[in-house]
N, C-alpha and C positions, 0 to 999 in steps of 0.2 A: 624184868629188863636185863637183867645179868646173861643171861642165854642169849639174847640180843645182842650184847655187847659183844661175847665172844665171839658170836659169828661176825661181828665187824672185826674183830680182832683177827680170825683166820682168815676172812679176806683180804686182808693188808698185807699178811705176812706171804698171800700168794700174789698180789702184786707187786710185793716187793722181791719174789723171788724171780717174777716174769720178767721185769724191768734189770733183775742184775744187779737190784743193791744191797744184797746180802755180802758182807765182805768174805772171799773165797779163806781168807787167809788165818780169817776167827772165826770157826764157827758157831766160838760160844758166844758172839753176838746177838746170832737169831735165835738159841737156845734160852740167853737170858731175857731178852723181849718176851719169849712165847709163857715164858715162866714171871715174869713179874709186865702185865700187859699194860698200855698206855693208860687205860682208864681208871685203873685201881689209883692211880694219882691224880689225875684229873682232880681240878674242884668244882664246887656243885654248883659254880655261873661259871659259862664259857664266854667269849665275844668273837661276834661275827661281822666283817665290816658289811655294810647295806647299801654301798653305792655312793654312802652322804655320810655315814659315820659310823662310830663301832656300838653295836646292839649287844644287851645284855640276852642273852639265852641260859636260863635257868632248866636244870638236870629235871625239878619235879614240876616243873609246867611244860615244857616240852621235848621228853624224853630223845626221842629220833631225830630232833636236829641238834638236842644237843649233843649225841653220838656223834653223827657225821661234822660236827666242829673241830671232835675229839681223834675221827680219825678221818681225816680231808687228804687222805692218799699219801705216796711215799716223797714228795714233795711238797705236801702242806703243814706247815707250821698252826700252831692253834693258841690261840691267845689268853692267856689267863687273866689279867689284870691291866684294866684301863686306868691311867690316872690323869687328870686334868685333859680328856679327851684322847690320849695317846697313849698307846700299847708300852708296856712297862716290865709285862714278865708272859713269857710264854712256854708252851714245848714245842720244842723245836722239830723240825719236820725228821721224821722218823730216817730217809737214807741219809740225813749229814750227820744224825745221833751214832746211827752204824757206821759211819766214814770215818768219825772223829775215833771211838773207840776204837777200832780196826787202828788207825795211826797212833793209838797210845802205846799199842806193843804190850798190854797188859798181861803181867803172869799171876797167879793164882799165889798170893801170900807176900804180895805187894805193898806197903805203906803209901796211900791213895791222898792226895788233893785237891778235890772240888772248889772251885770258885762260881759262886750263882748257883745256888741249893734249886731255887725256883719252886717247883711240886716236890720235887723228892725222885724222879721218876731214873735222870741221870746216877742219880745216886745210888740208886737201887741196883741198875744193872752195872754200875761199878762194883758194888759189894758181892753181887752174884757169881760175878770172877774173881776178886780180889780174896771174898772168904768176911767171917764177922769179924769187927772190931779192925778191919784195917783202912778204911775210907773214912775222913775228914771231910766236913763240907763246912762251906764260908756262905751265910748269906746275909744280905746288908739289911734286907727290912724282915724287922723284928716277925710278924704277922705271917708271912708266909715261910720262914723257917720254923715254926712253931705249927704250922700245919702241917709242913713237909716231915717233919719229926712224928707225929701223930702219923700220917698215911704211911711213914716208912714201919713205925713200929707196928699195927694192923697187919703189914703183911710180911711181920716178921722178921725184916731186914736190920741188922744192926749197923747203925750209921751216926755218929760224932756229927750235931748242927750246930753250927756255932752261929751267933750273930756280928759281926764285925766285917769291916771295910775287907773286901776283896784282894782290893793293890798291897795289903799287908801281908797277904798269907795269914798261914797261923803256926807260929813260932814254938806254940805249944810242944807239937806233935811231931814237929820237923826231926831229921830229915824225911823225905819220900822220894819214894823212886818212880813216881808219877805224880805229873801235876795236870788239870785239865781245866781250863776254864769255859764257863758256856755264854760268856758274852763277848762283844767285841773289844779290844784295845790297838793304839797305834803305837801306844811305846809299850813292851813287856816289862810289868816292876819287875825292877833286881830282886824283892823280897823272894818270888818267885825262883829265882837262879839258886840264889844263896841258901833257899829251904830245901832242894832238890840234890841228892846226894851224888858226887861226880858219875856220869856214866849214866843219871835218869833221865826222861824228855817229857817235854811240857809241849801239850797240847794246848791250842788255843787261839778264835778267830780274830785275824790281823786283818785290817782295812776295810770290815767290813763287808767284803768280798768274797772271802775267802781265811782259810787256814793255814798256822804253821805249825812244824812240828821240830824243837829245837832239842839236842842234846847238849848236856852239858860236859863241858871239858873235865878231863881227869884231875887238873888244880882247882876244878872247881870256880876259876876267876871269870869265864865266862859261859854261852851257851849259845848253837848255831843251827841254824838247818833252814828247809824250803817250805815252799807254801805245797799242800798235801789234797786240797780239793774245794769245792768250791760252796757258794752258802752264803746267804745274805743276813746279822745277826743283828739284833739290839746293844745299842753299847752298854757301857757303867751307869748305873743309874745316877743322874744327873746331868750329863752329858748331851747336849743337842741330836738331837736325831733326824734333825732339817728336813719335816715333814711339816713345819709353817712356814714356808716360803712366801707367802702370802703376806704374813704379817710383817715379817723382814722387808719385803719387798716396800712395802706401805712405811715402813718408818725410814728407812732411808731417804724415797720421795719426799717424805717430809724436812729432813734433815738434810739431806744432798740436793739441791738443786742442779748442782752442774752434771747433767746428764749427759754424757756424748756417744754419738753412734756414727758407724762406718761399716765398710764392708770387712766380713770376714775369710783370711785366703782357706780356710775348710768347711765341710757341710757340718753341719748339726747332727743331722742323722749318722755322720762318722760316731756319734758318741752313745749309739748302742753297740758299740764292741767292746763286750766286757774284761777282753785284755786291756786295753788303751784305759776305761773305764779305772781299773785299780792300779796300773802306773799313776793316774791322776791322784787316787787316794794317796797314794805313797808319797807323791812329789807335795802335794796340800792337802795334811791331811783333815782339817778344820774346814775346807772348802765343801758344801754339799754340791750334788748334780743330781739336777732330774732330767726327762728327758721326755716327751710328746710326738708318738709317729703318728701319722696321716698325710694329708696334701702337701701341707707345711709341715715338717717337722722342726721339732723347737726343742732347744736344751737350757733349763734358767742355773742358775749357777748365784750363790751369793754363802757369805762366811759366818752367818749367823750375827751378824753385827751391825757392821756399817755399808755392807758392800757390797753390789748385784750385777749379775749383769742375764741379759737375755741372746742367744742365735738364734736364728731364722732361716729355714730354705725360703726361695721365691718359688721353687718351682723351674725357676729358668736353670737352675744351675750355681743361680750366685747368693751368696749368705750376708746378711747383715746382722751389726753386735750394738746392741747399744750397754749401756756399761754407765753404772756410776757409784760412786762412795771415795772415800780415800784410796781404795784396792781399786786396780785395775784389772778386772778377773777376767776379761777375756782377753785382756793381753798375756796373763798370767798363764791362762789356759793356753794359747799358741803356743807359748815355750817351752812347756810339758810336754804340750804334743810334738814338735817337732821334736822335743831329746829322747822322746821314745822311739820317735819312726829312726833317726840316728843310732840309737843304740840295738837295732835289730829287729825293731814292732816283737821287743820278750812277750810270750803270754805268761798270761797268771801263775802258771806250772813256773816259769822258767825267775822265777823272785825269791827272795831266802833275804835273813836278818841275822846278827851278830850282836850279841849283847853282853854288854861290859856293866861294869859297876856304873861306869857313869857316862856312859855313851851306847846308844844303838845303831851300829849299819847297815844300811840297806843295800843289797845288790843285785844285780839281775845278769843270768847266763843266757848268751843266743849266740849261736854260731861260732862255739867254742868259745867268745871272749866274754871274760867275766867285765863287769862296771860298778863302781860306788855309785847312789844314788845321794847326792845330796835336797835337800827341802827348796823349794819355788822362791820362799823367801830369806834361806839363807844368802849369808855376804858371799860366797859363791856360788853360786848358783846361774845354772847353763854350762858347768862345766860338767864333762863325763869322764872323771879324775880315777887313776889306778886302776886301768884295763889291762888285768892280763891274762895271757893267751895259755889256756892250759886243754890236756886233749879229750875232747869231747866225748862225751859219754852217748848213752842213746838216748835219742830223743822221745819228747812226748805230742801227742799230736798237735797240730795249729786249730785252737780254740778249746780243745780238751772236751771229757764228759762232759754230762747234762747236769744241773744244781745236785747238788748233795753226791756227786759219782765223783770219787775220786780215783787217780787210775792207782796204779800198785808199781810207785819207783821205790826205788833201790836207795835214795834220800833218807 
């Protein structure tokens, strides 16, 4: 099967060069893939969803589909570990792995920090640039840091696995002049900033959506920069991943009876624009969205708690919301959305964060005017507070690449 494997491995790496996700600007990105290949980390059950749920696929019962789980193109992400029905640790689809590293700016002889070890696979090709003994990794369940440790060492790679909570860093080993994490968060810990030596940048998926990529100030007291490309991740484990909607939906019914519905003044279908999409993250970021095209298009919306609501096209043109819990989330959602279309309809490219010891802010650039973003349910909130006009740089396209392409700013 090894011969096998590799030929899936050469095929990827020339879809991924046909496609343009080789980043121009590293090219010891596709070097270190080609040299440490997705599958030597791989473990021996994959999961595949099947329409209804995620299937185990085992390496020594069915070799060829467990390959193509392992390499599902430069866009497919592959699932390592299901828990209580829900994806929990995976690899990450191969163009955001080369996107993310391409925006770490990695030099060779670097002090590296991993957050989410996962397989071991990130880690590897951190080491393969950085050099032995200078990447740290953090992973939180004990089991699959203890594997990833085992496949790094097989193929040689020297890599520091530690077990312990992510949002700490590891204080050990600090500073580093790179920090990178592979799951998502919506506040960046300071542990992060404070372990990262003035002048290094932390890589690391904001909103879910998408990436940022922050430097840190020469006093060290904080750290800033823009969103860098684009990527849909799992968060911190423990964290809602609002893929039971269903069941949220069902206990509220139970517990909220006062349901109220009206018309909605925008379509549903507005909310496959995945700009608008992560200003929402940004503005609530505890609020899930999902989102249903066809005849009707439908977008449910609920906060993991007490609070849901559903839009509707009719078809005719005109949208109905029904809505209930304590949250009013589709009123919550109109005021998102109009502060976004107010503030310039920023895409995703056009967002950046600023992090303090004890504060994060959000802002977004369009049309030369920068804006604070404050939270839906802050005590201010609806306002678009400290706009100022500074001279525009060049833009980047309206809508930006395709998942995992991110373009190559100057940020």
């Amino acid at each position: 099967m090894t011969a096998r494997l590799e030929q899936h491995a050469v095929r990827q790496d020339a879809v991924m060069a046909e496609a343009g996700c080789w980043p121009a600007d590293s090219p010891w990105v596709r070097s270190a893939v080609g040299a440490l290949p997705r599958h030597r980390f791989a473990p021996e059950v994959m999961w595949r969803w099947d329409g209804f749920r995620w299937e185990a696929v085992a390496r020594g019962v069915a070799e060829e589909r467990w390959a193509s789980v392992v390499y599902a193109g430069p866009y497919g992400p592959a699932v390592t570990q299901v828990e209580g029905g829900l994806p929990s640790s995976s690899l990450s689809c191969p163009s955001v792995v080369a996107d993310m590293l391409d925006s770490l700016r990695l030099q060779p002889g670097h002090r590296v920090l991993e957050l989410g070890t996962g397989t071991g696979w990130n880690a590897a090709l951190l080491a393969h640039r950085a050099g032995p003994g200078r990447v740290t990794s953090v992973e939180v369940d004990p089991r699959p840091a203890a594997e990833a440790q085992r496949r790094l060492r097989t193929a040689g790679v020297e890599v520091a696995v530690h077990v312990g909570d992510g949002a700490a860093g590891w204080r050990q080993a600090a500073p580093y002049d790179r920090v990178i994490a592979t799951y998502a968060v919506d506040t960046v810990p300071w542990a992060w900033v404070e372990q990262t030596r003035p002048g290094g940048r932390i890589v690391t998926p904001w909103g879910r959506l998408g990436y940022v990529a922050l430097t840190v100030a020469g006093d060290g007291r904080s750290a800033q920069g823009w969103v860098q490309g684009l990527g849909m991740f799992m968060p911190a484990r423990g964290v809602d991943q609002g893929l039971e909607l269903h069941r949220v939906r069902e206990r509220v019914r139970e517990h909220s009876p006062d349901v109220r519905e009206g018309p909605f003044a925008r379509p549903a279908a507005g909310l496959a624009d995945g700009d608008l999409l992560f200003a929402l993250r940004v503005l609530a970021p505890e609020v899930r969205i999902t989102t249903r095209r066809g005849p009707a298009p439908t977008a449910w919306l609920h906060d993991g708690r007490e609070s849901w609501a559903r839009l509707t096209d009719d078809g005719s043109g005109l949208t109905s919301a029904v809505q209930a819990g304590p949250r009013r989330l589709a009123d919550e959602l109109a005021v998102g959305w109009a502060r976004w279309e107010q503030a310039g309809r920023p895409s995703l490219y056009d967002f950046g964060l600023t992090r303090t010891e004890h504060a994060q802010w959000i802002r977004s650039e369009a049309d030369g005017v920068r804006r604070r973003w404050n939270p839906l349910r802050s005590p201010r909130a609806g306002t678009a507070r400290d706009s100022v006009r500074r001279k525009a740089g060049p833009g980047l396209p309206r809508g930006g690449p395709g998942p995992g392409q991110a373009p190559s700013p100057s940020r």
